[in-house]
C-alpha positions in Angstrom: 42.9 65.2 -64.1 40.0 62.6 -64.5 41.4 59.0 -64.4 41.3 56.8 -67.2 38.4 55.0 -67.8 38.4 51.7 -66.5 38.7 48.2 -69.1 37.9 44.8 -68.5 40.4 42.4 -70.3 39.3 38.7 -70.9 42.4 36.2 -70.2 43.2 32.9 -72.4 42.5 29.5 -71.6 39.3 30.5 -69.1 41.3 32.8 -66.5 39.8 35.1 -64.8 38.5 38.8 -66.0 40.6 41.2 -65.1 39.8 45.4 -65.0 42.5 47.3 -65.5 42.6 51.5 -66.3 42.3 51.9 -62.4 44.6 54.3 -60.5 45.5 54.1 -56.7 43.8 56.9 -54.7 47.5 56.9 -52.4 50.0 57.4 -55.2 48.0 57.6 -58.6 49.5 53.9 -59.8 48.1 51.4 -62.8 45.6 48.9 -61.0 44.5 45.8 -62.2 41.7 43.8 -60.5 40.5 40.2 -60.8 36.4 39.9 -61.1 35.0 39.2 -57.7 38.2 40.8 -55.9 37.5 42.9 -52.8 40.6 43.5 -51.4 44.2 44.1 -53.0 47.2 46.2 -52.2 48.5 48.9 -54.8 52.2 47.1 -56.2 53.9 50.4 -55.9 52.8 51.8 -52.3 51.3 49.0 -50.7 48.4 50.4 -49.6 45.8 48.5 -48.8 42.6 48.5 -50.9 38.7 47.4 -51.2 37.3 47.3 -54.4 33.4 48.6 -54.5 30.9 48.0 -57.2 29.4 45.8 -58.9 30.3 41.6 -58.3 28.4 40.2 -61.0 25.8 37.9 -61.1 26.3 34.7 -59.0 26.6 32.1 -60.5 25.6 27.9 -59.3 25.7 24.5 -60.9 23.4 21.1 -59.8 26.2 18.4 -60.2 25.0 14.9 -62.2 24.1 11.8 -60.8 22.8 9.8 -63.6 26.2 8.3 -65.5 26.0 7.7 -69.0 24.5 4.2 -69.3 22.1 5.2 -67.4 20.8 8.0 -70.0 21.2 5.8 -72.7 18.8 2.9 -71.3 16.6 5.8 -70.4 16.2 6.8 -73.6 15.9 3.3 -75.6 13.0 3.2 -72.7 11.2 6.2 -73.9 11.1 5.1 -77.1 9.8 2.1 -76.4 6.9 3.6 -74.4 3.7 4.7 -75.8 1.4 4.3 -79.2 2.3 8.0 -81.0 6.0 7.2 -81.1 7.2 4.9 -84.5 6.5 1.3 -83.5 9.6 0.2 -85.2 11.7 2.4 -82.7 12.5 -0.2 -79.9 14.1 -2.5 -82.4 15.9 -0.2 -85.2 16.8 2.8 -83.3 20.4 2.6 -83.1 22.4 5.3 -80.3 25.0 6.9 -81.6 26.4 8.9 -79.1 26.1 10.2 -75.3 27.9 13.4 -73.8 27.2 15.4 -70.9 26.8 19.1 -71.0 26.0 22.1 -68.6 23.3 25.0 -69.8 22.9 27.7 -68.1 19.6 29.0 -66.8 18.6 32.7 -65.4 16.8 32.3 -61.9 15.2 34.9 -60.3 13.5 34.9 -56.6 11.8 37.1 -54.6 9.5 37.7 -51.9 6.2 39.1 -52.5 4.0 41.1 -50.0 0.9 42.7 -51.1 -2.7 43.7 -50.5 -5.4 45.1 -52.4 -9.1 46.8 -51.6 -11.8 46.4 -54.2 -14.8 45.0 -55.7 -15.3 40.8 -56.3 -18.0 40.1 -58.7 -19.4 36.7 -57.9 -22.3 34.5 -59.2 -25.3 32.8 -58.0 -27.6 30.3 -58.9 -31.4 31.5 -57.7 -35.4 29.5 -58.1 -35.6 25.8 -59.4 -36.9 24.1 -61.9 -37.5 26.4 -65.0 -37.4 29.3 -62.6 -33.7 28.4 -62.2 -31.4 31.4 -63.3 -27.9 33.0 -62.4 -27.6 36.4 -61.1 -24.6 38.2 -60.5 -23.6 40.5 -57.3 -20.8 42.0 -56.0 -18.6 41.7 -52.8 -16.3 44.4 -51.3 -13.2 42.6 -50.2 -9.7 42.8 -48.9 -7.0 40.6 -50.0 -3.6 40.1 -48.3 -0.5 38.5 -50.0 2.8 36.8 -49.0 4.3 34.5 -51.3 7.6 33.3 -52.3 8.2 33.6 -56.1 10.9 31.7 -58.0 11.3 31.5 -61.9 13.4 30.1 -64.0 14.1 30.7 -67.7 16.9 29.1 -69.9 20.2 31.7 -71.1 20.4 30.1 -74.1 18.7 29.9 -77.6 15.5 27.5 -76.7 14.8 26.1 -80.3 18.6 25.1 -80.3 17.9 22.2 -77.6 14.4 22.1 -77.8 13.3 23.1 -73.7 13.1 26.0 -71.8 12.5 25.0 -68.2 13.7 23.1 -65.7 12.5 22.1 -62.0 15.3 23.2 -59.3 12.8 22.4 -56.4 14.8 20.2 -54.1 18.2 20.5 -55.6 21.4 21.2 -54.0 23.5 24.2 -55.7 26.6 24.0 -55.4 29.3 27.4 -56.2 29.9 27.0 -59.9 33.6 26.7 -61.3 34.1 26.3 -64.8 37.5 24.1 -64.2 36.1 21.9 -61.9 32.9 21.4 -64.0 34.5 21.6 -67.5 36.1 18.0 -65.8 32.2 16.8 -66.0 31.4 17.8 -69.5 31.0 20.6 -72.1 30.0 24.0 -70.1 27.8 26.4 -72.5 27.6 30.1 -71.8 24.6 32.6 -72.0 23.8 34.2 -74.8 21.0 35.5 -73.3 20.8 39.2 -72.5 21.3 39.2 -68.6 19.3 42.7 -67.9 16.5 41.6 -70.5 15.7 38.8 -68.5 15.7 40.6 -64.8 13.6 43.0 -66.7 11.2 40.0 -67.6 10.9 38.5 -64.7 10.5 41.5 -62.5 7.4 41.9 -64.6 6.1 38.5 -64.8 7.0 38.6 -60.9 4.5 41.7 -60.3 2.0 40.1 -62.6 2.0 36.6 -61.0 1.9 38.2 -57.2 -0.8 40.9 -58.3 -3.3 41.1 -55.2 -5.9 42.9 -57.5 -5.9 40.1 -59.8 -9.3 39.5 -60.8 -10.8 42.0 -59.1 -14.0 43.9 -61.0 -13.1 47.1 -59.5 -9.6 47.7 -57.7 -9.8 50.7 -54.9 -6.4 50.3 -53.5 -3.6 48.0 -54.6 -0.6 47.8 -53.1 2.5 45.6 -53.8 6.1 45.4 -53.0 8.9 42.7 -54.1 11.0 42.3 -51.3 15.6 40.6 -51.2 15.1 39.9 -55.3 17.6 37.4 -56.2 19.1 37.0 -59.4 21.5 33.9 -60.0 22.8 31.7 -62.9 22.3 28.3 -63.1 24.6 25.5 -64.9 22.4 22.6 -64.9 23.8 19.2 -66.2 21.9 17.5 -69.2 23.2 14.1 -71.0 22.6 14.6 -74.8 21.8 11.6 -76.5 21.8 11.3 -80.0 20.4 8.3 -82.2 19.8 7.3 -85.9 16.4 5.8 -87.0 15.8 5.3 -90.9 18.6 7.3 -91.9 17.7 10.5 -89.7 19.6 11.8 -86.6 17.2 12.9 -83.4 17.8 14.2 -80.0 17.4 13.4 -76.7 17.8 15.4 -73.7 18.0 13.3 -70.1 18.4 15.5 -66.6 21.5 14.7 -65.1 20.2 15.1 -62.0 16.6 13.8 -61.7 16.9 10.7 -64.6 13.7 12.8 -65.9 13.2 12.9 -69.6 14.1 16.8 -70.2 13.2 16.8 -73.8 13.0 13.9 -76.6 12.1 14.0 -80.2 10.7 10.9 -82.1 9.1 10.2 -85.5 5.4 9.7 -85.0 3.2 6.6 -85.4 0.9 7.3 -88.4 -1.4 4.8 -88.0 -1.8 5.9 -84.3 -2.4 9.7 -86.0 -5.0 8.0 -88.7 -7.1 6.2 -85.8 -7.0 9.8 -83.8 -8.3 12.0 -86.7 -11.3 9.4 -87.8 -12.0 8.1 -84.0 -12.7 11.8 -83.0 -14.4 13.1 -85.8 -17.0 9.0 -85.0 -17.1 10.3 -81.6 -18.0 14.2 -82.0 -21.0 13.2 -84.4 -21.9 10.7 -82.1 -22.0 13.0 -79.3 -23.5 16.4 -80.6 -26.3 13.8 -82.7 -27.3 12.1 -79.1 -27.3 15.3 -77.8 -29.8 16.7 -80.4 -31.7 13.4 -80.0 -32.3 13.8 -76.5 -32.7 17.9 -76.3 -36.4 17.0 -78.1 -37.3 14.0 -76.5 -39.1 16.4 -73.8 -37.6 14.6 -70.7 -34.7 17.7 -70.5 -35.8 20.5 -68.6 -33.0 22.9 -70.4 -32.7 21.2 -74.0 -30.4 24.7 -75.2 -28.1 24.0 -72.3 -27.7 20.7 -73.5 -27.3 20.7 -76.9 -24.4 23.7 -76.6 -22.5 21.3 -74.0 -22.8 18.4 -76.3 -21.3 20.7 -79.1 -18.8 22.3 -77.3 -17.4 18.6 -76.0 -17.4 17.5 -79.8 -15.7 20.1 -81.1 -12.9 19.5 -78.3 -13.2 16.1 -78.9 -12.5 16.8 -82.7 -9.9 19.1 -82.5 -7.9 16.9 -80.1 -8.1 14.5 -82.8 -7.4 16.7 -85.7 -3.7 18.0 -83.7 -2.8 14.3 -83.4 -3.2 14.0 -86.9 -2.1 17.4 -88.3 1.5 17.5 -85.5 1.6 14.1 -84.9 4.7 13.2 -87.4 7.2 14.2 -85.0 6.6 13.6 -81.2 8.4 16.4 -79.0 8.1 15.3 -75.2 9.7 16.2 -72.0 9.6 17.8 -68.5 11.1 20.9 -69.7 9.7 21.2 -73.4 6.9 23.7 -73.7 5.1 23.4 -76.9 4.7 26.5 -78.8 1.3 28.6 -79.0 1.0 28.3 -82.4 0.9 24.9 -82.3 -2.8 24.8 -81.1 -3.9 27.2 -83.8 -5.0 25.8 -86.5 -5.2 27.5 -90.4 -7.8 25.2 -91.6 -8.0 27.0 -95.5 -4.1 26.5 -95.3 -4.0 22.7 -94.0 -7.2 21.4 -96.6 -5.1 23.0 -99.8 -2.3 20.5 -98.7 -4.5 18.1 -98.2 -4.2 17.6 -94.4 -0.4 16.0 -94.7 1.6 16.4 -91.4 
């Protein structure tokens, strides 16, 4: 008769997981195993045992070394700093409250070795003077790879806290133990799908280490990802709340670095103002003194010029126009990445509002 199939039972008050449905192979007895148990002996004929399968992921924690005074002068120093925050924030932003906190991040490692044969396409430049012109040619070559790849990718709901990085360079992990770090602060779990993200960074792993990158033509390609680790990360962040004009923001501080991990701030409009009229003064200026001097005769490529001088106001302009159009609410930080659509801009959209941010 097939055995039962086997359960796993979460405990109260953060014990461990136990499996139980198990049966001794010596005398057909109820098991029950602890997670991350190897070895047991069977209760009713103390046989010795080793469990086999699967341990889970392992999981680490970066303990904190900035206290809680620290973050909070930290962040009355960032909001203090710089012209696209409120000016009035260094005198009437008021803290509210400071706690510490552990989110956990997926990391993935792996060692990459690779090599590729195939076909570069290169360019040159060829004659002088208004002979001058670029011609392309191509190069057979051989590339060889070894390189160490390490990502990282937060486990939990990004928009919730507003990053979804951190730097782990340099840091000393330590085996993570809820008890002992549920002393420090407030320990979140994942809610993340575990086998989504190996999935993802496997992938992103293959594409970042691909040895036929860029090739025009790709003969051979070969590349394998060698010890792939997968780990989770509990990485302590103070939270920092304060109160300006009658509205609650956020501030995230590393624990470990003193690095501003994410902030949000009302913006300076007049700041936003001077960016939107000072770029659109500076992009005529520019593409009109480029026009001016394409026909004065003394440019030997007048095209070339006037589409640089274009292309650098229309940077120029659009630099100023996303001060102006997302510059209500500043969003800073070593591990906030602003969102793609945020450079995109629906002009048709933004003009029937009236260009409000």
């Amino acid at each position: 008769m097939n055995p039962p199939a086997a359960s796993a039972v979460a405990q109260p008050n953060g014990a461990a997981l136990r499996v139980s449905g198990l049966s001794c192979p010596s005398c057909g007895g109820a098991l029950t195993v602890a997670s991350g148990q190897i070895i047991l002996a069977c209760p009713f004929c103390q046989t010795t045992l080793r469990v086999a399968g699967e341990k889970g992921i392992r999981r680490f924690a970066v303990k904190p070394e900035v206290s809680s005074d620290q973050a909070k002068q930290l962040v009355m120093a960032w909001l203090a700093k710089g012209i696209s925050k409120h000016s009035a924030l260094k005198k009437e932003a008021e803290l509210a409250e400071a706690f510490l906190c552990f989110l956990p991040f997926f990391r993935s490692e792996a060692n990459a070795v690779g090599y590729a044969f195939g076909i570069e396409r290169r360019t040159r430049t060829v004659g002088s003077g208004k002979n001058q012109r670029t011609e392309t040619y191509d190069v057979p070559v051989e590339r060889r790879l070894e390189q160490h790849l390490d990502q990282v990718s937060v486990a939990v709901n990004p928009a919730e806290w507003g990053l979804s990085r951190i730097d782990l360079s340099g840091d000393e992990l330590v085996p993570f133990d809820a008890e002992t770090f549920e002393r420090y602060g407030m320990v979140f779990a994942p809610t993340a799908s575990e086998a989504e993200a190996r999935e993802d960074m496997l992938a992103d792993f293959a594409d970042e280490a691909d040895p036929a990158a860029g090739l025009h033509q790709t003969h051979f390609r070969f590349l394998e990802l060698l010890s792939p680790r997968f780990s989770l990360v509990y990485y302590p962040l103070w939270v920092v709340r304060y109160r300006f004009r009658g509205k609650s923001y956020q501030v995230l501080i590393d624990a470990e670095s003193g690095d501003l991990a994410y902030g949000k701030a009302p913006g300076n409009d007049v700041f936003r103002a001077a960016a939107m009229v000072g770029s659109q003064a500076a992009a005529c200026f520019l593409v009109t003194s480029g026009l001016q001097w394409s026909f004065s005769g003394d440019v030997d490529n007048p095209f070339a010029l006037i589409f640089g001088a274009c292309a650098v106001g229309v940077a120029i302009f659009l630099w100023g126009f996303k001060k102006f159009r997302f510059g209500g609410v500043v969003e800073e930080g070593t591990g906030y990445q602003e969102p793609a659509s945020a450079g995109k801009f629906n002009l048709k959209a933004i003009f029937a509002k009236g260009g409000s941010g």
